[in-house]
KEKE-3310 file (N, C-alpha, C; in steps of 0.2 Angstrom, whole numbers, plus 5000, padded with zeros to 4 digits):
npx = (5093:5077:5060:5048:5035:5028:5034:5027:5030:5039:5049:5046:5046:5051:5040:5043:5033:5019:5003:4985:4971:4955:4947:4960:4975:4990:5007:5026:5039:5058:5064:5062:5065:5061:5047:5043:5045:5038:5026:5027:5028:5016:5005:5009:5005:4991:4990:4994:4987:4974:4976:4977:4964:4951:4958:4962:4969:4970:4979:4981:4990:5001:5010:5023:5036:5036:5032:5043:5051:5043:5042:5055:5056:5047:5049:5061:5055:5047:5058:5062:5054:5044:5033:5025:5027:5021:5010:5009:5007:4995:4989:4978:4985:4983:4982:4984:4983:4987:4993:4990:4997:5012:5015:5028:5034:5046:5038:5028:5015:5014:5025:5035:5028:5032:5046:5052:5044:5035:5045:5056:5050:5044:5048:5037:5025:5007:5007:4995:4987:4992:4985:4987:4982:4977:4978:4984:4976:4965:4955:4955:4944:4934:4943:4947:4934:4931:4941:4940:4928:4931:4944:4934:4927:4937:4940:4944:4956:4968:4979:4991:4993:4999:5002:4997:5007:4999:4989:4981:4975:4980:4977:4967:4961:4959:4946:4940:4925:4920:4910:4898:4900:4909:4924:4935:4943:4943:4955:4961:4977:4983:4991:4999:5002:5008:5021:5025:5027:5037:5047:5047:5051:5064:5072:5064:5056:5058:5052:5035:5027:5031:5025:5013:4997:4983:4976:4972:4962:4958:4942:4940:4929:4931:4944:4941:4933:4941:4944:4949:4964:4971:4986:4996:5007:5020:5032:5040:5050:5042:5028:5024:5014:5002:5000:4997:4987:4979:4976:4977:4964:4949:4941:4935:4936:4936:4944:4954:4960:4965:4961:4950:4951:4952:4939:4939:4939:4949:4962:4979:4992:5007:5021:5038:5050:5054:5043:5034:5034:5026:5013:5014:5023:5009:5000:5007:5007:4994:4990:4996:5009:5015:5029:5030:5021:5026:5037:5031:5026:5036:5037:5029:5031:5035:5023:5010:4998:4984:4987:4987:4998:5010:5011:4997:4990:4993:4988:4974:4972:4974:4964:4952:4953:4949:4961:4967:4978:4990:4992:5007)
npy = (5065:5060:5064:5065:5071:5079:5093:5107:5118:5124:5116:5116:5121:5140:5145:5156:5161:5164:5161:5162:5154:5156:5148:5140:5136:5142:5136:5143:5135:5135:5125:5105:5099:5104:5106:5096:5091:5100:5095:5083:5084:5091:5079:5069:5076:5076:5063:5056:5064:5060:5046:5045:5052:5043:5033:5024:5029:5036:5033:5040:5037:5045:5039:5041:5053:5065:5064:5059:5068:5069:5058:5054:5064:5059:5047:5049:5058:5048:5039:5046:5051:5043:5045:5046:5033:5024:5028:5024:5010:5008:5013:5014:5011:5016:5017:5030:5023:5011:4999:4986:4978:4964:4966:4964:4970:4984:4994:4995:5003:4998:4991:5002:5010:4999:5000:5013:5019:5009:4999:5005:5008:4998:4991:4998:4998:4990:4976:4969:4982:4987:4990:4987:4987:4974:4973:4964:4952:4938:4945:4961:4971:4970:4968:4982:4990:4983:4987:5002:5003:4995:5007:5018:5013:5014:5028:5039:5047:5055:5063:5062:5071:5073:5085:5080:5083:5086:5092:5079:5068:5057:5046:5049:5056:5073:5077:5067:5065:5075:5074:5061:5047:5040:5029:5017:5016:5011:5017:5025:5029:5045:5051:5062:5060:5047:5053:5061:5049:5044:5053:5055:5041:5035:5024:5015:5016:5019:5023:5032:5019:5012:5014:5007:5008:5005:5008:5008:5018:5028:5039:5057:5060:5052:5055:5068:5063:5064:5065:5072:5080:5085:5085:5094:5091:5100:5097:5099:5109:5105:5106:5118:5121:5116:5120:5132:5132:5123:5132:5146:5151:5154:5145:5127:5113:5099:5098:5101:5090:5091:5106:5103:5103:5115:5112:5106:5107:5107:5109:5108:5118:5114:5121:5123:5136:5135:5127:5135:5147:5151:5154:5162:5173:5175:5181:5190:5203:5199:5195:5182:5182:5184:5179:5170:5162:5156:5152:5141:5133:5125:5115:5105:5103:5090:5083:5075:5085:5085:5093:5106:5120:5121:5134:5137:5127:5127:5145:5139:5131:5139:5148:5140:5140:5152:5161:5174:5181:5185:5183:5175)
npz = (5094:5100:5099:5109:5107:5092:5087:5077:5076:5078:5068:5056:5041:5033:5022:5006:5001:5001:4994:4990:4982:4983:4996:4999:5002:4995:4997:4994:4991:4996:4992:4988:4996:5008:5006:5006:5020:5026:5020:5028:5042:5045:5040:5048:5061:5060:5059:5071:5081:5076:5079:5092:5096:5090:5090:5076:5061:5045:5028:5011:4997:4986:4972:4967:4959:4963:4977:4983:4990:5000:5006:5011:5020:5031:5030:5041:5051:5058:5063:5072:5081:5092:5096:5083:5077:5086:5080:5066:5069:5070:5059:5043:5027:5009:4992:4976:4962:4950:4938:4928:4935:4940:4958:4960:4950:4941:4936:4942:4954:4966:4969:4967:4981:4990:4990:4991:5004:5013:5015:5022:5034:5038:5051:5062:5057:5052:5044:5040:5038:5026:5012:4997:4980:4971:4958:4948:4948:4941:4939:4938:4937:4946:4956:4957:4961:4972:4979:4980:4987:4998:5002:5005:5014:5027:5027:5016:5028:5029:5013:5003:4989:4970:4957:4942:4925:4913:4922:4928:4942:4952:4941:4935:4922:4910:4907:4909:4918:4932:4944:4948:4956:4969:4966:4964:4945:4928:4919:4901:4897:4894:4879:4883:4898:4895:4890:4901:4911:4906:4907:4922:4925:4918:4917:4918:4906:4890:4877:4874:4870:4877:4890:4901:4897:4902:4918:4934:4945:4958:4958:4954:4963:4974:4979:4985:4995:5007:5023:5032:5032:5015:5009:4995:4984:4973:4967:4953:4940:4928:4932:4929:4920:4924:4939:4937:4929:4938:4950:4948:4945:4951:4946:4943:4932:4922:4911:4918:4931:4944:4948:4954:4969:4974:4979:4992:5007:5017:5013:5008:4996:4992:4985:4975:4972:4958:4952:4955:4946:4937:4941:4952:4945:4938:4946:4951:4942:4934:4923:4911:4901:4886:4884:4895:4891:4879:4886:4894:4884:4879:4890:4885:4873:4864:4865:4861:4854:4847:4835:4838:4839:4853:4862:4856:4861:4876:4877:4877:4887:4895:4896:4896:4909:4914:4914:4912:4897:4888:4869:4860)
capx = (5088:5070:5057:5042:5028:5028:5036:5026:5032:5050:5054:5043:5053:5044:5038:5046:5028:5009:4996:4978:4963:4949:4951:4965:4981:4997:5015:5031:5047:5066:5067:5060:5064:5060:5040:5043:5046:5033:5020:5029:5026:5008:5004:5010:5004:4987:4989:4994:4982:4969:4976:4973:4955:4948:4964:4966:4965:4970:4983:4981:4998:5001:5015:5028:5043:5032:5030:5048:5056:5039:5043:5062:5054:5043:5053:5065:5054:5046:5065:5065:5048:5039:5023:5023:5029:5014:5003:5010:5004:4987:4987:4978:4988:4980:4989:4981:4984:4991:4993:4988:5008:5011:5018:5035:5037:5047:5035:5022:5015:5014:5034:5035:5028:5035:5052:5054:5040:5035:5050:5060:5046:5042:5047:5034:5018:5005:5006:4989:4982:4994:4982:4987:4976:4976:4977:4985:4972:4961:4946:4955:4940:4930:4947:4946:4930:4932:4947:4936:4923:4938:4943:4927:4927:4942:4940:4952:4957:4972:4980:4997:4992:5001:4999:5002:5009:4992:4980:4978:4975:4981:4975:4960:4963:4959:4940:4933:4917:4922:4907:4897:4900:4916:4926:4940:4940:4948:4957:4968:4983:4983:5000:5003:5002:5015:5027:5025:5028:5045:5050:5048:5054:5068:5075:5059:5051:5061:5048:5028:5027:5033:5021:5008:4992:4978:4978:4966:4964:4952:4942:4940:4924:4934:4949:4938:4929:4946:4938:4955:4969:4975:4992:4998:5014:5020:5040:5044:5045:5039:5022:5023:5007:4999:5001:4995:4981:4973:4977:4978:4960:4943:4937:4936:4936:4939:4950:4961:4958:4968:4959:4944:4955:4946:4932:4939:4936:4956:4967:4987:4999:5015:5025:5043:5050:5054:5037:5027:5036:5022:5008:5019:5020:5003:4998:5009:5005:4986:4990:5001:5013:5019:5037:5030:5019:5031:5043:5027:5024:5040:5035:5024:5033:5037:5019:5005:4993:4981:4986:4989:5004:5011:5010:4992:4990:4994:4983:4969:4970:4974:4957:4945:4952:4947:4966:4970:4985:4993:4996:5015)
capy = (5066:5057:5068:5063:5076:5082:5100:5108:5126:5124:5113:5116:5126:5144:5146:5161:5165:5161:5164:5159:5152:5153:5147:5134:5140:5138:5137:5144:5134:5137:5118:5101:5096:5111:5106:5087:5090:5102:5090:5075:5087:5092:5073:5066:5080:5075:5055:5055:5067:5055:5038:5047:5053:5036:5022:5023:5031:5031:5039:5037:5040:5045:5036:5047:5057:5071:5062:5058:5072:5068:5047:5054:5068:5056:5042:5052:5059:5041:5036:5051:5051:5036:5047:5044:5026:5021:5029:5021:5004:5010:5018:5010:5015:5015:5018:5030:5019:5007:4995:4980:4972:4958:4970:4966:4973:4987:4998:4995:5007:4993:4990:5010:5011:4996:5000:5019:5019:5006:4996:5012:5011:4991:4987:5000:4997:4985:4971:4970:4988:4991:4989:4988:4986:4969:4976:4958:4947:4937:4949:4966:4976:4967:4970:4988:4990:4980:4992:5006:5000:4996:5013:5022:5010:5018:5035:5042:5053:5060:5060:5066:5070:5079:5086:5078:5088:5090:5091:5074:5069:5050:5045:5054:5060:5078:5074:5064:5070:5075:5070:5053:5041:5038:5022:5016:5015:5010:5025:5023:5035:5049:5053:5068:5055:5044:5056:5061:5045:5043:5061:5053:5034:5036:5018:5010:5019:5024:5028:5032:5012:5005:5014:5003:5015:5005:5009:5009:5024:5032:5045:5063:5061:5047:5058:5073:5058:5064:5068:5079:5084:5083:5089:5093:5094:5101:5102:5100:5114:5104:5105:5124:5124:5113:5122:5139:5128:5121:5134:5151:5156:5149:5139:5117:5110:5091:5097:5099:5088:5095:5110:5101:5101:5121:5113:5103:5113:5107:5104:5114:5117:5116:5119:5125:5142:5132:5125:5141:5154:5157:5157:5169:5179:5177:5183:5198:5205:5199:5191:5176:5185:5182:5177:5166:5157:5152:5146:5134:5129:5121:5108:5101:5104:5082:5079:5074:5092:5086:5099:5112:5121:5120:5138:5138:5122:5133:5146:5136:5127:5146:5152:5136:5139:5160:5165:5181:5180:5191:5178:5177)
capz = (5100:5099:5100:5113:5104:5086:5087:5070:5073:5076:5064:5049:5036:5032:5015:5004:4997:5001:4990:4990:4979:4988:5005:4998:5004:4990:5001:4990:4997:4993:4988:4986:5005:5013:5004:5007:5025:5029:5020:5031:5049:5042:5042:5053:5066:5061:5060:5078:5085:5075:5081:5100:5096:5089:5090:5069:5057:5038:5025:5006:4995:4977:4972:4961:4962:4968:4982:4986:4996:5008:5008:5014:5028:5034:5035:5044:5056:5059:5066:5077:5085:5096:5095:5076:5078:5087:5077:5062:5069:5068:5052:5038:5020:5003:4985:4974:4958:4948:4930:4928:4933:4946:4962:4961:4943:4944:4934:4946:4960:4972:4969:4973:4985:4994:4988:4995:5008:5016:5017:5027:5039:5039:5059:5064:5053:5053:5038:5039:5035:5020:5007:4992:4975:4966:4951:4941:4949:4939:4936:4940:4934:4952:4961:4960:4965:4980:4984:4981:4996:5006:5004:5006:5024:5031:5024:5019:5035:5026:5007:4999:4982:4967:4951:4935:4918:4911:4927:4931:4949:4953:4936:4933:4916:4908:4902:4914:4924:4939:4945:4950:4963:4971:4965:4959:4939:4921:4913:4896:4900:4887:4878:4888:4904:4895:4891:4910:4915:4903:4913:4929:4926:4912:4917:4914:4900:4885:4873:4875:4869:4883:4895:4901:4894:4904:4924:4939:4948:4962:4953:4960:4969:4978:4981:4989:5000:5012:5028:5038:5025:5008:5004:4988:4984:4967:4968:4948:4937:4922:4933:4932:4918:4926:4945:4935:4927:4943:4955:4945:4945:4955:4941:4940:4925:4920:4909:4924:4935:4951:4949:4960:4976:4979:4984:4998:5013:5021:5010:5006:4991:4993:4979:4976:4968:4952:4951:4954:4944:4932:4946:4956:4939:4936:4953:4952:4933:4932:4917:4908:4898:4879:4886:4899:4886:4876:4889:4896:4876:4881:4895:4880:4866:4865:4866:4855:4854:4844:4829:4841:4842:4861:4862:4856:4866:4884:4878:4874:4892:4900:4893:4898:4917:4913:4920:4905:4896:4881:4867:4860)
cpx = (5081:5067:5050:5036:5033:5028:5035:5029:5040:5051:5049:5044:5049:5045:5042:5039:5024:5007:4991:4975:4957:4951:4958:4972:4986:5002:5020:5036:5052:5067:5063:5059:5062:5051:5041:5042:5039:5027:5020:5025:5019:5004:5002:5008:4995:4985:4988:4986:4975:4967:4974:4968:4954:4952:4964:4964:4967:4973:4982:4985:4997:5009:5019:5033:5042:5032:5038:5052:5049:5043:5050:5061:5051:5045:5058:5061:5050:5053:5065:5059:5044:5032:5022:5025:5023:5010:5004:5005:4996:4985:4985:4981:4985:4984:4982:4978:4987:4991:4991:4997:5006:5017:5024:5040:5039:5044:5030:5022:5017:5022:5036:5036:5033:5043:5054:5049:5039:5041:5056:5056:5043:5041:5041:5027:5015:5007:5000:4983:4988:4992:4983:4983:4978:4977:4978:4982:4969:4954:4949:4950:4936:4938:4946:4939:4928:4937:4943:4930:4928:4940:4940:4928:4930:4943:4940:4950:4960:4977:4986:4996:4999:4997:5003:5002:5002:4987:4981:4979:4975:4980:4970:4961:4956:4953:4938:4931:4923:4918:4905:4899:4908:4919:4933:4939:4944:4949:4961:4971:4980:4992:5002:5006:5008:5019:5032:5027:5036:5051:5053:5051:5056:5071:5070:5056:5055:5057:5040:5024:5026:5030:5013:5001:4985:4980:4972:4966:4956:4951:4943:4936:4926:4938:4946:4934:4935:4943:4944:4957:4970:4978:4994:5005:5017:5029:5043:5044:5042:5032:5019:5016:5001:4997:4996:4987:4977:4973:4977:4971:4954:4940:4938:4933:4939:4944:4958:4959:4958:4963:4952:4947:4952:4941:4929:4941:4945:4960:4975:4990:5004:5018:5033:5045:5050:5050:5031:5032:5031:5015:5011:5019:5015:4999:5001:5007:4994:4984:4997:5005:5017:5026:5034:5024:5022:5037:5036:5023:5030:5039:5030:5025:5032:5029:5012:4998:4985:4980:4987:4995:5007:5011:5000:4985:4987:4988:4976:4967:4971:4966:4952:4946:4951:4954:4968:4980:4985:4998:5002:5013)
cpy = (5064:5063:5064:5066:5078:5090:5103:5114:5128:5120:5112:5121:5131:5145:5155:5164:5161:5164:5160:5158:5150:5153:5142:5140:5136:5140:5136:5141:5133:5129:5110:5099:5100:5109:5100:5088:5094:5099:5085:5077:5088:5084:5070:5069:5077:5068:5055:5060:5063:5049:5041:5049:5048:5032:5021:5027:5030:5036:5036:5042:5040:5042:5037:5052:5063:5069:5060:5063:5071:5064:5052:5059:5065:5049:5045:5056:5052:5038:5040:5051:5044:5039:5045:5036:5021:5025:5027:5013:5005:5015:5013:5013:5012:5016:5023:5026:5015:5004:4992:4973:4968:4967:4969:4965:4980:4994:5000:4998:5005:4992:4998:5013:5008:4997:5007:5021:5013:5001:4997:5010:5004:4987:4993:5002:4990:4980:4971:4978:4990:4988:4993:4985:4982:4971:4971:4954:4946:4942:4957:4974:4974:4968:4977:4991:4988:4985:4999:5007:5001:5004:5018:5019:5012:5022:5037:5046:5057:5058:5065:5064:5075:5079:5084:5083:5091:5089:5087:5074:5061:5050:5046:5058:5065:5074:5071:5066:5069:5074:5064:5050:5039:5031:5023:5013:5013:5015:5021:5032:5038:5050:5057:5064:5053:5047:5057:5055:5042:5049:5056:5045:5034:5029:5014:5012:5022:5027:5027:5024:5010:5007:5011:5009:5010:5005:5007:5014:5025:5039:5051:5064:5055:5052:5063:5070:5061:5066:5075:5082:5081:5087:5087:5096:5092:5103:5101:5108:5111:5103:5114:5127:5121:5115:5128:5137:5125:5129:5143:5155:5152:5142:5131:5117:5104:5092:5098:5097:5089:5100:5109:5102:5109:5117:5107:5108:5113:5102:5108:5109:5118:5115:5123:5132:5141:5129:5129:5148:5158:5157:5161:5175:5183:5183:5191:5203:5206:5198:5186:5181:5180:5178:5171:5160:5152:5147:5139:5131:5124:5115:5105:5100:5095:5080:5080:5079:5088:5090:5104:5113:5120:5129:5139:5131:5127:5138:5145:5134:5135:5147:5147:5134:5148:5162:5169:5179:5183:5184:5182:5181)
cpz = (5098:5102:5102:5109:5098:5087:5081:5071:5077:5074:5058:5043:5033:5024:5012:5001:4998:4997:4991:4983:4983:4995:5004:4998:4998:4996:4996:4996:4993:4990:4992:4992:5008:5012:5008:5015:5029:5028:5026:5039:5049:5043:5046:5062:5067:5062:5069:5082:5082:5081:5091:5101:5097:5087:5083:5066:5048:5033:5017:5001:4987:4978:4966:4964:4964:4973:4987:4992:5003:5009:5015:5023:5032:5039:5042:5051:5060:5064:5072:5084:5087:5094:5087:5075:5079:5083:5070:5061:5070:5064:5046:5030:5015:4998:4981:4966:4957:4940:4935:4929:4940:4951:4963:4954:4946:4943:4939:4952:4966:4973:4971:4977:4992:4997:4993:5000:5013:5019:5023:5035:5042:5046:5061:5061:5053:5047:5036:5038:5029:5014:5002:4985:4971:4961:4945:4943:4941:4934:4940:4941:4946:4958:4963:4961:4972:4983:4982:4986:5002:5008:5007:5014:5028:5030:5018:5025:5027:5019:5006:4991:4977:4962:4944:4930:4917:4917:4933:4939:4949:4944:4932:4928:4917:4906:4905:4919:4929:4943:4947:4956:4964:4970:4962:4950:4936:4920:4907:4898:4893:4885:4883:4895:4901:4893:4898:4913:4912:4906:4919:4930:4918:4915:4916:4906:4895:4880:4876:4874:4876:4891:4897:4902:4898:4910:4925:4941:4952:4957:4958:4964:4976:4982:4986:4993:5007:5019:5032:5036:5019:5009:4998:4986:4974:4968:4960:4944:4929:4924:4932:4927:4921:4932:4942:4934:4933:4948:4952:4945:4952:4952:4942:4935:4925:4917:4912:4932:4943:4953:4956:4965:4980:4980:4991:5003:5017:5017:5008:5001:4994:4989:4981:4971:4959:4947:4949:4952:4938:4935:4950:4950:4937:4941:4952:4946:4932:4927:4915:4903:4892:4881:4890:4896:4883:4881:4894:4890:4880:4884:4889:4873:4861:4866:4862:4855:4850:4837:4831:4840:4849:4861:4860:4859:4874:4884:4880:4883:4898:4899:4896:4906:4920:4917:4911:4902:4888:4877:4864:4851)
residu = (UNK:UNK:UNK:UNK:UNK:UNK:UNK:UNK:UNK:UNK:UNK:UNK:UNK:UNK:UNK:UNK:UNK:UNK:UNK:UNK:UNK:UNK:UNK:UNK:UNK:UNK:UNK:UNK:UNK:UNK:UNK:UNK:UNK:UNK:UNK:UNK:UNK:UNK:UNK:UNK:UNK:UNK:UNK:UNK:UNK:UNK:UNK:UNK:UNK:UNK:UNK:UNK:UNK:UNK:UNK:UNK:UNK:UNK:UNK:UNK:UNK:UNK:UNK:UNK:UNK:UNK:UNK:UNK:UNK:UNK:UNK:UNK:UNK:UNK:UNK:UNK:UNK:UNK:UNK:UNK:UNK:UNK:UNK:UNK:UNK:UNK:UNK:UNK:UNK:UNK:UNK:UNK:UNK:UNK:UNK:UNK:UNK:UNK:UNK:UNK:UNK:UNK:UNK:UNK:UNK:UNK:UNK:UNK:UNK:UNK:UNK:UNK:UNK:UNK:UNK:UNK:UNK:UNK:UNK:UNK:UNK:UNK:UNK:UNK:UNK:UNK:UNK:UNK:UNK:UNK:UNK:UNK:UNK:UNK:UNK:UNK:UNK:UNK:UNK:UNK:UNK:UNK:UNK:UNK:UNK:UNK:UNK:UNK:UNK:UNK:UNK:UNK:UNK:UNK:UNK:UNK:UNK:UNK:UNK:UNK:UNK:UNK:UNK:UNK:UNK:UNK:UNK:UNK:UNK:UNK:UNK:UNK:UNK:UNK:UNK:UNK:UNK:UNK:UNK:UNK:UNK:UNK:UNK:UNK:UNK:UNK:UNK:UNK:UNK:UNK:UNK:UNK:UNK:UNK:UNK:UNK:UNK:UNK:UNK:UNK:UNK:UNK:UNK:UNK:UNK:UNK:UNK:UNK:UNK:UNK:UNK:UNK:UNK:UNK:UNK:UNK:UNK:UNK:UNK:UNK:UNK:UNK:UNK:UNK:UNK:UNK:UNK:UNK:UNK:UNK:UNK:UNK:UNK:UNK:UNK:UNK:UNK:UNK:UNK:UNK:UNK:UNK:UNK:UNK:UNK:UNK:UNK:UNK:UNK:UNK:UNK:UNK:UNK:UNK:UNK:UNK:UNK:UNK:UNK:UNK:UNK:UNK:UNK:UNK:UNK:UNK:UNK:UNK:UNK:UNK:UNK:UNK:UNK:UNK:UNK:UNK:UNK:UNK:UNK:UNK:UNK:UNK:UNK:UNK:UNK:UNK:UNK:UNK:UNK:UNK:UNK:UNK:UNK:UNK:UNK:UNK:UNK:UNK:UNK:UNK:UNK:UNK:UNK:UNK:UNK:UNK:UNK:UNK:UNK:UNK:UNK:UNK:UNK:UNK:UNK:UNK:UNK:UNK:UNK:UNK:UNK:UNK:UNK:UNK:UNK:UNK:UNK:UNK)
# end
């Protein structure tokens, strides 16, 4: 049965645990689609109510397996609904990054994107607002700067972000200002990033090698340029120090990059029980626990510390976002 009006409060799946930071709300949900969907409802609730204020408006997507159980709620509510139909054909799309590959590599975001997103949804979008970012042009450094203006031009309205292993936000490594002037930039991935990216695309990526270590990416004063929503959807539990790490105290710090997302005035977590078992711990305790150390050294065990142990890895990143914890 098609649905004329987007019905958010009968059909938005209720979370098993809220918790706050600050004014940013976190949403616990029983499993990956139960998130995905109420990002998808969330959305889509506000694109259309956009596209009938001012005739367009504008979404900008992370493009990762975080972001899967939305593509499939969205898509599916797109099938279902005519309101969200038409307001597709007046949606501009953005990408939050990408390599330097030609778009129909199968590594590359643009192939991603196209492949489980746009493609699903192709008879009812424009061709012409789905801007995607050049990135294997001639003078890539001058592409992404032009798609950083373009950006800034049409907002963003609204943004499905997640949170990468150590932090990151699109591609905005641990360390960099989070400050400055809104653009798209050059990053070189960090090892942790390319493990992260061998996690999530194990048929392209068999070792840390074969991940392409220079990217583009909107920074975080870009990303907080959003003008309506950001959702954030964290359904792994290999993000669960990372989830602890932005979200666990008030503090922002570069060295986790997500962390910035307090100090956007309209923005939701939605993560999953498996996701947030040691921000849910933390929350109830009022500290990290020796036990719950050691099992989030694990999520990093495989990854280049600098000399650190992965247990004094965790602390070290617990202690510079000030959330307590009883070392092992």
């Amino acid at each position: 049965m098609q649905k004329d009006r987007l019905d958010i409060e009968s059909a938005a799946p209720e979370p098993v645990a809220e918790l706050r930071v600050g004014a940013l709300p976190i949403l616990v949900y029983r499993s990956a689609e139960d998130m995905g969907l109420a990002t998808a409802l969330g959305i889509a609730a506000e694109q259309t109510r956009l596209v009938e204020t001012h005739g367009r408006t504008s979404l900008m997507l992370m493009a990762a397996p975080s972001a899967f159980p939305f593509y499939r709620a969205y898509i599916s509510l797109a099938r279902e609904s005519p309101e969200l139909r038409r307001a597709l054909q007046r949606t501009h799309f953005f990408q939050f990054d990408d390599y330097a590959l030609p778009a129909d590599h199968p590594a590359s975001f643009r192939f991603l994107l196209a492949r489980h997103f746009f493609a699903p949804l192709g008879e009812w979008t424009d061709p012409d607002a789905i801007h995607l970012l050049p990135a294997d042009g001639a003078d890539p450094d001058a592409a992404a700067r032009d798609y950083g203006r373009l950006v800034i031009e049409h907002g963003p309205d609204l943004q499905v972000k997640g949170v990468g292993e150590n932090g990151h936000w699109g591609y905005h490594e641990p360390g960099i200002p989070l400050d400055g002037e809104p653009a798209f930039i050059k990053v070189r991935l960090s090892a942790a990033n390319a493990v992260q990216q061998m996690r999530d695309h194990p048929g392209l990526f068999a070792t840390p090698d074969a991940v392409p270590r220079d990217a583009y990416t909107a920074n975080v004063p870009l990303f907080l340029r959003t003008r309506v929503l950001i959702e954030d959807n964290v359904p792994q539990p290999s993000k669960a120090l990372a989830l602890l790490a932005a979200y666990g105290s008030d503090r922002v710090d570069s060295c986790v990059p997500s962390s910035a997302l307090k100090r956007h005035g309209r923005a939701a977590v939605r993560t999953t029980d498996t996701a947030a078992w040691a921000l849910r711990e933390y929350r109830d305790r009022g500290f990290v626990s020796a036990g719950a150390i050691e099992r989030l050294a694990e999520i990093v065990r495989n990854t280049d510390l600098g000399g650190a142990t992965p247990a004094e890895h965790v602390a070290r990143i617990l202690d510079a976002m000030d959330i307590a914890a009883k070392r092992p």
